[in-house]
N, C-alpha and C positions, 0 to 999 in steps of 0.2 A: 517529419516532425518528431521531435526527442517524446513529446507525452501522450503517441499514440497504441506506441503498443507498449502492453508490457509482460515479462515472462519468469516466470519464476520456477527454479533449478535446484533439484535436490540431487546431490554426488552423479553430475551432469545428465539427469532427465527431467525434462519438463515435466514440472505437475500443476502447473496451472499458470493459465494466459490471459488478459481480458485487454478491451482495446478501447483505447480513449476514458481514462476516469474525470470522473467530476467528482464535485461536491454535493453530498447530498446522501440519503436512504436514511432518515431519522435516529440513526444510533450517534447521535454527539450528547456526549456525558459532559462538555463543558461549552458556558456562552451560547447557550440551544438558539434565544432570539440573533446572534451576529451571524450564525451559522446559515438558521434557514433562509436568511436575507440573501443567500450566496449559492443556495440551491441549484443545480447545472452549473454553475460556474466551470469551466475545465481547469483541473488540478495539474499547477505547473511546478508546484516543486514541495520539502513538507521533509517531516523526518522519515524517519525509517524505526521498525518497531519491530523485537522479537518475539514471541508469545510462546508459550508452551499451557497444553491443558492436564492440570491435576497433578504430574510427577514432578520431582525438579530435574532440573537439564539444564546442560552445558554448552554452549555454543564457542566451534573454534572455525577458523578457516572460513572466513565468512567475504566475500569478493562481493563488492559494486564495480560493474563493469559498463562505459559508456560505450553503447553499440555507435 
């Protein structure tokens, strides 16, 4: 199944893995009652989001690859 594992890859090492996401762990900042209605739900698809903490940064070369 495509939404059980998933692995995430910095200049090709893995730095972090987690397996089967849902919905759910109370940090939803938007529609909090639609959301917790949806709680476990398994998460089948949804954007994609970059973040950086405190400096600014530049993101290049950035690959979605379907295993």
């Amino acid at each position: 199944m495509n939404d059980s594992i998933i692995s995430h890859y910095i200049n090709g090492e893995e730095v972090l893995s987690y397996t089967k996401p849902q919905i759910g762990g109370g940090n939803v900042s938007m529609d909090k009652e639609k959301f917790q209605s949806l709680d476990g739900t398994p998460l089948k698809k949804g954007t994609i989001s970059l973040q950086s903490e405190s400096h600014p940064v530049e993101f290049r070369n950035i690959e979605i690859l379907e295993l």
